[in-house]
N, C-alpha and C positions, 0 to 999 in steps of 0.2 A: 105378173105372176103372183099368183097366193098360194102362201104356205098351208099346208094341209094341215092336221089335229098333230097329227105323230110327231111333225115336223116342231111343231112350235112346243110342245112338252118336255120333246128331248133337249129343244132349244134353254127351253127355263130353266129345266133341271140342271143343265151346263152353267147358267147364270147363277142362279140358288146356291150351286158347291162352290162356285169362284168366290162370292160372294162372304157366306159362310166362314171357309177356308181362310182369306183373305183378312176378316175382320180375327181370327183366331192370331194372323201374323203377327199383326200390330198388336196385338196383347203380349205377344211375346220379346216382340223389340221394345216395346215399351218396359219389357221389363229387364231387360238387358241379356233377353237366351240369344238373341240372334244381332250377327254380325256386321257389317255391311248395311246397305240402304234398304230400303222396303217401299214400294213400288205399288200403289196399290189402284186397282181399275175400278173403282166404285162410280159409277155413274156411263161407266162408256159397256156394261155386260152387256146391252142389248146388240148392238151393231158387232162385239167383239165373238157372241157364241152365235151369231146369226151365221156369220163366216165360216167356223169352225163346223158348224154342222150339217153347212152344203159343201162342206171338203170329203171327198173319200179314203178312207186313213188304208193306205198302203199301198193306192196309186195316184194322189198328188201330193204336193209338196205345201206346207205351211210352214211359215216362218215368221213369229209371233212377237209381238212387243213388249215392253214393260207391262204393260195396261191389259195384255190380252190374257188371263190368268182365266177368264170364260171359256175363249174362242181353244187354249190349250185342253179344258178339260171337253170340250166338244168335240174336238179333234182325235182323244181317246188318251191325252195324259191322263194316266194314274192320280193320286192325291199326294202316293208315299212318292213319288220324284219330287214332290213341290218342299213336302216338310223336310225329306233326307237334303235337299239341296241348301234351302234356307238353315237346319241346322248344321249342317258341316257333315253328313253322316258317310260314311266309307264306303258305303252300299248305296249309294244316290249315283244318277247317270254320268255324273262328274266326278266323280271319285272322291268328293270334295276338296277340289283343289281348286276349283274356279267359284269366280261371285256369285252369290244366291239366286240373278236372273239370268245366267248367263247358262240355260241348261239348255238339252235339247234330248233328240233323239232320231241322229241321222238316217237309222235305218227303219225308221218310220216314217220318213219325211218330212223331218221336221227338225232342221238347224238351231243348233245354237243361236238364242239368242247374242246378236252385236248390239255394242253400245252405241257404236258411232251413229249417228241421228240416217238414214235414207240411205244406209251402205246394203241392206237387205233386200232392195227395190232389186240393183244389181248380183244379190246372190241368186234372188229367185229366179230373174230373167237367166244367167247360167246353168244354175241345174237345167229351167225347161229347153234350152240348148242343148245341153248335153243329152238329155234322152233324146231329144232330134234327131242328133249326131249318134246315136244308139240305136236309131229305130222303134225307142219306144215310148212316143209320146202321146200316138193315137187318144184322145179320150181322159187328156192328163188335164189338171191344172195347177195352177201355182199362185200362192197368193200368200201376202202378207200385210202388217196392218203398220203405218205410221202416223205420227202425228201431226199436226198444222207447221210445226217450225222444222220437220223435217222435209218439206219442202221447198225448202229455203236453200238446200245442201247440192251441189255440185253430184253426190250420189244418187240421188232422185232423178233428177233431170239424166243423165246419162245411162244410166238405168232404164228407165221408163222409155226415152226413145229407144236405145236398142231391141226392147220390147216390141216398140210401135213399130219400128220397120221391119224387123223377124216376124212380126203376127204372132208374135207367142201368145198363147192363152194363160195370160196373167192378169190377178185381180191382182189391186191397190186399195187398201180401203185406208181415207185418211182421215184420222179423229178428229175434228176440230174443235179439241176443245176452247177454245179461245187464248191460251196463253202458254207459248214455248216457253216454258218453266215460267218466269216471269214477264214476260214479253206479251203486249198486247196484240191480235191481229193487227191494228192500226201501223203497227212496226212492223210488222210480216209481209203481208203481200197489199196493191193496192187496187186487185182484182174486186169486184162484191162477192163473189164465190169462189173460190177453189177451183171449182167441178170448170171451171171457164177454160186451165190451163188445158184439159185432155181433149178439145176441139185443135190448140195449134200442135198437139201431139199425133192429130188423126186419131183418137181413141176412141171408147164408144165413155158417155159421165154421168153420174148419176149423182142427186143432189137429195140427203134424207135426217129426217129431226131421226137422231141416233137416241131420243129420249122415246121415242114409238116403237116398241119390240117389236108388230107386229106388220111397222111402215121396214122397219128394219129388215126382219126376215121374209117381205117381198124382193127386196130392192137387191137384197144381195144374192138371192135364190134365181133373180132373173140374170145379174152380171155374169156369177157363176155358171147360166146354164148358157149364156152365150156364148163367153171365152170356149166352154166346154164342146160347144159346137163349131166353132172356129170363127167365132168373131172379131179374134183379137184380142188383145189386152182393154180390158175394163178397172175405172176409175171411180170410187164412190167414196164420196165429202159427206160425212154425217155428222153432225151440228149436234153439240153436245154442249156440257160444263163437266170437268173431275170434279167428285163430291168431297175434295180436300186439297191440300197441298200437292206442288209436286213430288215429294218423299212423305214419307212420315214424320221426316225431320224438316218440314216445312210447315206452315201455319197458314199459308196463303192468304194470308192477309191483304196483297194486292189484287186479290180480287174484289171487285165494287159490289157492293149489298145489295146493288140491281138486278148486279148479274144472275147473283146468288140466288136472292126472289125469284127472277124471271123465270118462262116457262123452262131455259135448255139446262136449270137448276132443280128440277123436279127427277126423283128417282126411276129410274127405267126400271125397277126389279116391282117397285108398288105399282107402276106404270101397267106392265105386264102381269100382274097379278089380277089387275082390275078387267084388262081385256080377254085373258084367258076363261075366267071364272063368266062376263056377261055375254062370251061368245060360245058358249057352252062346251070350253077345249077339257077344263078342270074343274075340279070344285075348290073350296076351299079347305073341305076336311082332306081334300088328297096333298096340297099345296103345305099343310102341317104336318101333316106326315112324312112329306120328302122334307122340310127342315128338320123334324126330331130325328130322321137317320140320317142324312150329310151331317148334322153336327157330331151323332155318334162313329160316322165314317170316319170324319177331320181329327177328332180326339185319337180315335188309334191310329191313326197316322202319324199325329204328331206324337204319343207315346212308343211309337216303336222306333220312330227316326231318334228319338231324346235317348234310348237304351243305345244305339248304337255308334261303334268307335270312330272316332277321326282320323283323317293320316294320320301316321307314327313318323317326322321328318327324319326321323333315324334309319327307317327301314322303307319308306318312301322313293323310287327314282324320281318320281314328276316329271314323267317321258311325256309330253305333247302331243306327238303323235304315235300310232303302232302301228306298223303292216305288217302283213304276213310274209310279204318277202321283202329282201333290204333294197333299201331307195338307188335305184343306179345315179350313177353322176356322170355317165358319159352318154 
């Protein structure tokens, strides 16, 4: 499958504001506005907004990772949920009472990001159960993005099969970037590719240099349109490098100066700037022009999340959950 013109603009423009966005974070933790860790997806935007933008926002389900701050703004997150969250602000989808990644937007489809490494494999396979069990799954999907060491987790694996035997139409898309925080592949699995595990799964795998925006936005536009046709759950390993640490409070140093050089060390945002512009999607004067407004977008986002109040622990309950009528116990 090839992604159209439309397809692949809307796709960059999702990577350009992660991107943006992103590096505006880590100016801010670095300077000590923001709380918590910071998380940042710099080198995985291509495979992460390729996702995001063959998901249909308000009848499938996405469920995003630390890394996936592309595939969220593809998906149709806002800007002001990312800065209200990361600043603490009252008016953010978490009310600010939970960690700066842990946001979400249920009735959009789109869970709270979990911390636990591969526990989201099995949230997605549930919700697409439950609309099953609803009647209304016709034409849905479900998908979510992990990393290489989250394959390694007890939630993956039991996830993913339930999947596989249900025939849920769930994408997987797993980043590889080479290192579960500090952990080499060599420690991870002793498959050569990932993509090996979704044959004894019965799945359908797809194997993609996640630094090629445009190998990217084939690969998952075909998963996508399979699962959506009822092919199953789909599985794609896209071979990457993070263009940093694992936090911002990391230096990654253990990464080899090979790695860093090598090709899956080259930026997929310049990547995709180069193939958009000689494949005649964009030009370069338009490609300047969506940077000088995302970064004017990202500034008033972050100036209006920074005006606005924190919880007050005084007049705060920090209720968990709310329904609308009380929880029976019998």
């Amino acid at each position: 499958m090839t992604a159209d013109g439309e397809f692949l603009r809307s796709a960059f423009q999702a990577m350009l504001k992660a991107r943006i966005l992103e590096n505006k974070l880590s100016s801010l933790y670095k300077a000590g506005k923001i709380v918590g860790g910071v998380y940042l997806g710099r080198g995985q935007e291509a495979i992460s907004a390729s996702l995001g933008t063959s998901l249909i926002q308000g009848k499938d389900c996405f469920a995003p990772l630390i890394r996936d701050q592309a595939g969220r703004t593809a998906f149709g997150e806002p800007l002001i949920d990312c800065t209200r969250t990361y600043l603490g602000s009252v008016e953010g989808p978490m009310k600010g009472r939970d960690g700066n990644i842990h946001r979400g937007r249920p009735e959009m489809g789109m869970p709270a990001m979990i911390s636990h490494l591969g526990a989201q494999v099995p949230l997605i396979a549930g919700m697409l159960f439950a609309k099953r069990l609803k009647g209304t799954l016709a034409g849905c999907v479900g998908a979510t993005s992990v990393g290489d060491g989250a394959t390694s987790t007890g939630a993956f694996h039991e996830g993913l099969n339930l999947a596989a035997v249900e025939k849920l139409p769930m994408v997987v898309v797993v980043a590889n970037n080479q290192f579960a925080y500090s952990t080499p592949n060599s420690r991870q699995f002793a498959c050569a590719d990932l993509v090996e595990r979704a044959k004894g799964y019965g799945i359908g795998g797809f194997s993609v240099d996640g630094t090629d925006f445009m190998a990217c936005a084939s690969v998952v536009g075909e998963a996508v349109r399979l699962a959506r046709e009822g092919g199953g759950p789909q599985m794609i390993v896209a071979h990457l490098l993070r263009l940093g640490g694992h936090g911002e409070h990391d230096d990654g140093s253990y990464v080899p100066e090979a790695a860093r050089s090598g090709h899956y060390g080259r930026d997929c945002i310049e990547v995709a700037m180069r193939q958009l512009v000689e494949n005649g999607f964009a030009t370069a004067d338009e490609i300047l022009a969506w940077q000088d407004e995302t970064a004017e977008d990202v500034q008033k986002a972050v100036a209006q999340a920074q005006q606005e109040p924190s919880p007050d622990p005084y007049r705060e309950n920090w209720t968990a959950l709310s329904t609308e009528f009380p929880i029976s116990t019998t």
